[in-house]
C-alpha positions, 0 to 999 in steps of 0.5 A: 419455619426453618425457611423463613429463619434463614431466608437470604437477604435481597442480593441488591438491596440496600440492606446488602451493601450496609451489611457487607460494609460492616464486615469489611470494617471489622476485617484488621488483616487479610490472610488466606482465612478471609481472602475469599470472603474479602473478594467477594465483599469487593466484588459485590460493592462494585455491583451494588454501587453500580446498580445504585447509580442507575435505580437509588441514589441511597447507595451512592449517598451511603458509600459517600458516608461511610468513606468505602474508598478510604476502606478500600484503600485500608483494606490494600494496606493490610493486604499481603494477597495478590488476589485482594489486590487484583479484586480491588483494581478491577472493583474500582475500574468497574465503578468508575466505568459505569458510574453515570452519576457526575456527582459520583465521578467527582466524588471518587476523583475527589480526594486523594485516594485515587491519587495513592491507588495511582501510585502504589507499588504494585507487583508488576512482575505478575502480568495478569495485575498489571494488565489490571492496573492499565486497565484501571488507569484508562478507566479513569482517563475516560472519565476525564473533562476539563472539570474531573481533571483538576481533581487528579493534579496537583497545582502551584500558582496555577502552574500543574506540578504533579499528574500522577496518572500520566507519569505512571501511565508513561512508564509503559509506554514501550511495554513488549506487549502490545496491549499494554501500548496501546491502553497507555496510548489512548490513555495519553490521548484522553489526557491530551484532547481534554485541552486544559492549559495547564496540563498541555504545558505540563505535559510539553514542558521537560522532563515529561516532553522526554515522552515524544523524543522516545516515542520517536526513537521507539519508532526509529527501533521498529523501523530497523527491525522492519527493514531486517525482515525485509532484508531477509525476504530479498536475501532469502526468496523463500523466508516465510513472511506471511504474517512478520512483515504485515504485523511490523508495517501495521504495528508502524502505521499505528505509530505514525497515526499516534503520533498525528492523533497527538497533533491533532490535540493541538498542544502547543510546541508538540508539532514542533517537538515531533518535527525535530525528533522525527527529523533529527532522529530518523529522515537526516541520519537514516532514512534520506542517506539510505536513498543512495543506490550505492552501498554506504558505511553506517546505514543501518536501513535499506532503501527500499524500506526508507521509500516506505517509510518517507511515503508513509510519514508523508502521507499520515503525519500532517505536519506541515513544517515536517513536510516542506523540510522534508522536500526542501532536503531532497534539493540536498546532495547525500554529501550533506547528510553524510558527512553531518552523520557520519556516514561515508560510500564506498569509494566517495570522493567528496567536494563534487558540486556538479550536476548533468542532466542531458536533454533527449533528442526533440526536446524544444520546448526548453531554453538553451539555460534551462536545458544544459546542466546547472551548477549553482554556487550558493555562499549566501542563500539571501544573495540571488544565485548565480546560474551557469550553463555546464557542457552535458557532455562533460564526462566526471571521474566519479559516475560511479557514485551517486554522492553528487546527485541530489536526493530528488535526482537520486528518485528520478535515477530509481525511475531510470535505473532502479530494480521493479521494487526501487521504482514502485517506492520513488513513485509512491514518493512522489505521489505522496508529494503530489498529493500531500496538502500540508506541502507549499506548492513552491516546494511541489513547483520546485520537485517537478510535480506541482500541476499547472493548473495550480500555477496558473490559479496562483498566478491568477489570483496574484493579477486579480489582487493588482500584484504586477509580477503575478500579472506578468508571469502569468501572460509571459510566454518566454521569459516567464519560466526562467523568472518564476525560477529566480522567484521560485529559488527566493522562496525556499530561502527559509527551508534551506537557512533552517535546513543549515542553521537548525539542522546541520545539513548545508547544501553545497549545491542547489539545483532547486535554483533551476527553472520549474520547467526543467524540472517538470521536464525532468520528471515526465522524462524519467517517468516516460522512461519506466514504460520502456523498461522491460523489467518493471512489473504491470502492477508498478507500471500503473502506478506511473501511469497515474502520476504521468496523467496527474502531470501530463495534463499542466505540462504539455510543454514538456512533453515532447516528441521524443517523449511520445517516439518513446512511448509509441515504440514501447507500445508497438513492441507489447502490440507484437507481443499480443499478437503473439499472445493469439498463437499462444497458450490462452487466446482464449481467455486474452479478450476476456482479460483485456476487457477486464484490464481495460476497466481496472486500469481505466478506474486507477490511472483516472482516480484521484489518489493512488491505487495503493498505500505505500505499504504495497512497496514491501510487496512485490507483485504476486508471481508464481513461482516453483514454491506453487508447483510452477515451473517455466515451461508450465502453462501457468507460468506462460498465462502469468506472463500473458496476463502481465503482457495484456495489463502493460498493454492496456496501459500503454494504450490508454496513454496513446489516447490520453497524450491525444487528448481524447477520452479513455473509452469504457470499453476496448475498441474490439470487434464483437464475435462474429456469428457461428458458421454452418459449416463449422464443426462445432455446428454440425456437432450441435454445441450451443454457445455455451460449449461442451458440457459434461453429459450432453450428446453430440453428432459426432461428425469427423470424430476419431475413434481412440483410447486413453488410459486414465488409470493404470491397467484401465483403457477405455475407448471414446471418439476425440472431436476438436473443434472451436466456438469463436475465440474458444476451442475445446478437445472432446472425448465422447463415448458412443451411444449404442442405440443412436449411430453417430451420436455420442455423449461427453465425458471429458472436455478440455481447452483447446488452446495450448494442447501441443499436439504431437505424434510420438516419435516411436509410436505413430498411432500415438498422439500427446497433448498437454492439458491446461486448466480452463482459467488461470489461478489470477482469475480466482482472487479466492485462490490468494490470501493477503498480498497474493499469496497463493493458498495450493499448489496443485498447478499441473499441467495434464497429459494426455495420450491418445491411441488410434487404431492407424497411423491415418487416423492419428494424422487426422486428430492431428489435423483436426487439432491444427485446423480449429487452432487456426480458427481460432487464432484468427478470430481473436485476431479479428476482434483486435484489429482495430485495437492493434491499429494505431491509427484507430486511436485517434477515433476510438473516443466512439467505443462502438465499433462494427464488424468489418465489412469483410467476411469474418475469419471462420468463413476460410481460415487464412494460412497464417500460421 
């Protein structure tokens, strides 16, 4: 009986809803008494209209009829209780996120209740309610559509006078937090890609369009503070930058890919506004005069950072004006944009309008105007340009100051003469103009890197549709380069002019005027430079690699014999280098890399972007350093050093054959190992191909008793044997089998490469040797985080000292040692012969090479060493 008189209602029946609305009606002020009671009230609405939407349209009707919005927004007057007010924000974010109904959308939107609840003067002091309020402001812009929109703005002559919710989104915009920025982001974009006209001009028309200006100058803030964090990483090698660096580039990246989700919107006037900003506020006062490699007053970014920057603006804001603004103002000397900023050099002389470049020895492919040096003098960029032959030899009094150089010059000089990270950034650069779609091919023709190919499609079009000029440039051999100069110079006309008008920044000195030849020449010539660099990282190194075989193929007439002198003798001096490399620490894992590197490089310089984002810029190449318990003498550090050897190598191989015009093989051109003699000590021991494992029993033929101390105080006696199995070798110490004479079981193996075995001056029954690991750090990606940072540090070298019972035995565990050193020595040299004979080049476009028809190297091992 009791039971049934007090028997809950049904916690989502219709009778619950009216219920709790009652009560709420009846509240006249909320205080620390019915606090709790209002929440909850709050709180079950929100469920029971959510359940209502999807199983009984009587819910929805009755919240219609009762006006519960208008009590909900009586109900935050009366309120004094931050937590009423955090409850109701997140009562109506929850029904307008779950509301499915159209009708209950436009019900909510409707009146101005929403409008006021946007506008109410919350607390914004306390966080957690206004991570509440942006949450409830993005929940309505989810909701928008070019019908629900309407119902939130306010209109004259149909013209919008009012957005309330995007005004007070953008008010935090720039928000410290980073949730906070990214809410009102997609809030923007919601309103932004509902395309209503109104809004757009609405949102594109001053004061709102104040917007994209701070976006950019938010923008600017991040990539000064970016370069702060680099600046310290180069200033201080051992500043921890594990995580600032990568969260500062990817807190960038998600700007710029803001920035070209707006554009993409299609809002009228938008592009042009980022365009402005971005150039006005960061490419013409900070990121282009930072390309200097001199120090200059007033620039508060460096150079390489400002690489990063160009590259990644390039390649993810898709505007084309800002594109091809961006490439016309590299034609521009740095005198241009600093004395428009403001900024001066160390040391500047202004007034310089001279340019020189020299042309290497071989190089006849160019005309005698084409190869001296250019100086234009431009008064009027609708006049044709006068063009004249300056003497190259002539010596300027201020080559110590690169003001005079334009800044697509001041790229080539980083390829030349710039530092390992300076060289990666101008090749992101000019990949990223390579592969940009919004840059006229005019501007790509002009920077030296517009494919022929591409010309030559262009010229093709223009005979088949009847144009003469096309038709004539196209089957012209001579005079076509220089003319297509001339037409070439007429066509950025409109870049410059508005680079002067609009801008500020006037050229005083335009060698874009020059035939695209020699700019192609110029670029290749600087590019082939970088492969005989001997500073220059591998990793860096490729990145060229994939530019020059982007250009080489549709600038074979710039590619001269010089250029290939220099690219076989930078290819002969790493040739030696391998061979060293067989003599010395890791022979045996050399193939092993080389095939591996032959793949990975074969796959980057044939793809069709760039291996990596330009992000990579900031990271220099992962190097082992003393911080990972390395030091110089270290077999890790000589495998770093082999291992970068091997991949320059490989590279400067693969370009011998692509300058031939031959295919690049799957597979190195080696000779396959050679078949295991019966005599070899590793036969007569009765080791198989997979080596000396740990717990298997051997003969021991010419094996010499010893012992070691592994532990202090604990000496114990083993039988050494070395010997090598093709390229690889191994020390053993096994311990005799009592029962079985001459048989013995291994307890310790080791490499036998790069052991340095040596009798100890004092005592000469003593033997050292250093153990290496079997494989180096770089072969395990598991033992490196993000960005090839490496996780431990316990990289040792061992030490083992063997003792003999005489001084003829420690001789002959030395001579065993040096004899299958030899062996296999000389059966890496074997397998690379081919590979190291630049005449095989030009057949290896048949990867299947035999073994040599003479006997192989582990028949008698030569005395080579």
């Amino acid at each position: 009986m009791w039971f049934s008189f007090w028997r809950p209602r049904d916690r989502f029946s219709f009778d619950e809803l009216r219920y709790l609305t009652d009560q709420l009606m009846k509240i006249q002020v909320v205080n620390d008494v019915n606090k709790d009671f209002v929440i909850e009230a709050l709180r079950s609405i929100a469920e029971l209209i959510t359940y209502g939407d999807q199983h009984d349209t009587n819910f929805f009707e009755f919240f219609m009829e009762k006006q519960i919005m208008g009590e909900f927004v009586r109900i935050l007057k009366i309120s004094r209780t931050m937590a009423v007010s955090l409850q109701l924000l997140q009562t109506i974010s929850i029904m307008i996120q779950n509301l499915k109904n159209e009708h209950a959308i436009y019900y909510m939107f409707s009146n101005e209740h929403m409008n006021y609840l946007i506008t109410y003067s919350f607390d914004f002091k306390n966080e957690e309610l206004l991570s509440y309020y942006i949450s409830f402001l993005r929940a309505i812009s989810g909701k928008l559509d070019r019908n629900t929109i309407s119902l939130l703005v306010k209109t004259e002559e149909d013209e919008v006078v009012s957005f309330p919710l995007y005004v007070e989104a953008i008010r935090f915009a720039f928000h410290e937090e980073s949730m906070v920025r990214t809410a009102v982001r997609a809030l923007t974009l919601n309103v932004y890609h509902v395309g209503d006209d109104s809004v757009n001009r609405y949102v594109a028309s001053p004061p709102h369009s104040d917007y994209f200006t701070n976006l950019v100058k938010f923008f600017r803030k991040q990539c000064i503070d970016l370069n702060v964090l680099v600046s310290d990483t180069t200033t201080n090698q051992g500043a921890d930058t594990t995580s600032s660096i990568p969260a500062a580039v990817d807190e960038i990246e998600d700007n710029l890919y803001y920035f070209s989700d707006i554009i993409s919107a299609g809002i009228p006037d938008v592009g042009r506004l980022f365009t402005d900003n971005i150039l006005q506020l960061l490419i013409f006062p900070l990121l282009l005069p930072s390309l200097t490699m001199k120090a200059v007053k007033g620039i508060q970014i460096g150079s390489v950072t400002s690489l990063y920057l160009i590259s990644c603006i390039l390649c993810i804001v898709k505007i084309k004006d800002l594109s091809n603004t961006i490439a016309a103002a590299l034609f521009c000397t740095l005198e241009a944009f600093l004395s428009n900023y403001g900024a001066t050099p160390n040391g500047y002389i202004s007034g310089y309008d001279v340019s020189h470049e020299s042309q290497p020895p071989g190089s006849n492919n160019l005309t005698k105007a084409e190869a001296g040096n250019l100086s234009v003098d431009v008064a009027n960029l609708s006049s044709p340009p006068q063009i004249q032959p300056v003497d190259v030899n002539v010596a300027t009094e201020n080559d110590n100051c690169d003001c005079h150089l334009s800044l697509r010059e001041v790229l080539l000089s980083y390829l030349r003469n710039g530092d390992d990270v300076q060289v990666s950034g101008s090749l992101s650069v000019l990949a990223t103009l390579l592969q940009t779609k919004e840059l006229d091919e005019s501007m790509s023709d002009a920077l030296g890197i517009l494919p022929q190919r591409k010309q030559h499609k262009k010229l093709l079009l223009q005979a088949l549709v009847g144009e003469s000029s096309g038709e004539e440039q196209l089957f012209s051999s001579e005079s076509g380069s220089l003319r297509n100069g001339i037409e070439f110079g007429s066509e950025l006309d409109g870049c410059l002019q508005k680079l002067k008008e609009q801008y500020g920044v006037s050229c005083s000195f335009l060698e874009m005027r020059a035939s695209p030849r020699l700019h192609r020449f110029q670029v290749l010539d600087a590019l082939v430079s970088v492969f005989c660099r001997s500073n220059i990282s591998a990793e860096t190194l490729w990145d060229g690699g994939w530019l020059l075989r982007q250009l080489l193929p549709y600038s074979e007439a710039e590619f001269n014999s010089h250029h290939r002198e220099l690219l076989n003798e930078s290819y002969k001096n790493h040739a030696s280098g391998l061979i060293e490399e067989t003599r010395g620490i890791w022979p045996d894992i050399l193939i092993t890399v080389l095939c591996d590197e032959w793949k990975k490089c074969k796959r980057g310089i044939e793809a069709s972007s760039p291996r990596k984002e330009p992000k990579y810029i900031l990271f220099s190449s992962r190097k082992l350093s003393s911080e990972d318990g390395i030091t110089g003498d270290s077999s890790f550090a000589a495998g770093e050093r082999m291992w970068e050897l091997v991949k320059v190598f490989v590279l400067l191989h693969q370009l011998q054959i692509f300058t031939l015009g031959r295919p690049l093989p799957e597979q190195p051109p080696i000779y396959p190992p050679a078949d295991l003699l019966e005599n070899s000590r590793a036969k007569t021991a009765g080791v198989d191909a997979s080596g000396p494992k740990l717990g298997i029993e051997l003969r021991l033929v010419d094996a010499v008793p010893c012992r070691i101390a592994f532990e202090r105080g604990k000496e114990r006696h083993f039988c050494f044997l070395a010997f090598s199995l093709g390229e690889s070798g191994w020390v053993v110490l096994a311990e005799e089998l009592p029962l079985k004479q001459h048989h013995g079981v291994v307890r310790v193996a080791a490499p036998l490469a790069g052991c340095k075995p040596k009798i100890d001056d004092k005592h000469s029954k003593w033997l050292h040797l250093r153990i290496r690991p079997s494989t180096l750090p770089s072969m395990d990606p598991a033992r490196f985080g993000a960005y090839g940072k490496v996780k431990t540090k316990a990289l040792v070298d061992g030490r083992w000292t063997l003792a003999f019972r005489d001084e003829e035995s420690c001789k002959s565990a030395l001579a065993m040692i040096l004899e299958e050193l030899k062996r296999q020595t000389n059966e890496v040299d074997r397998r690379l012969k081919p590979l190291l004979d630049l005449e095989t080049i030009v057949e290896s476009s048949n990867p299947s090479l035999g073994p040599p028809e003479a006997s192989s190297s582990s028949s008698s091992p030569s005395n080579s060493l």
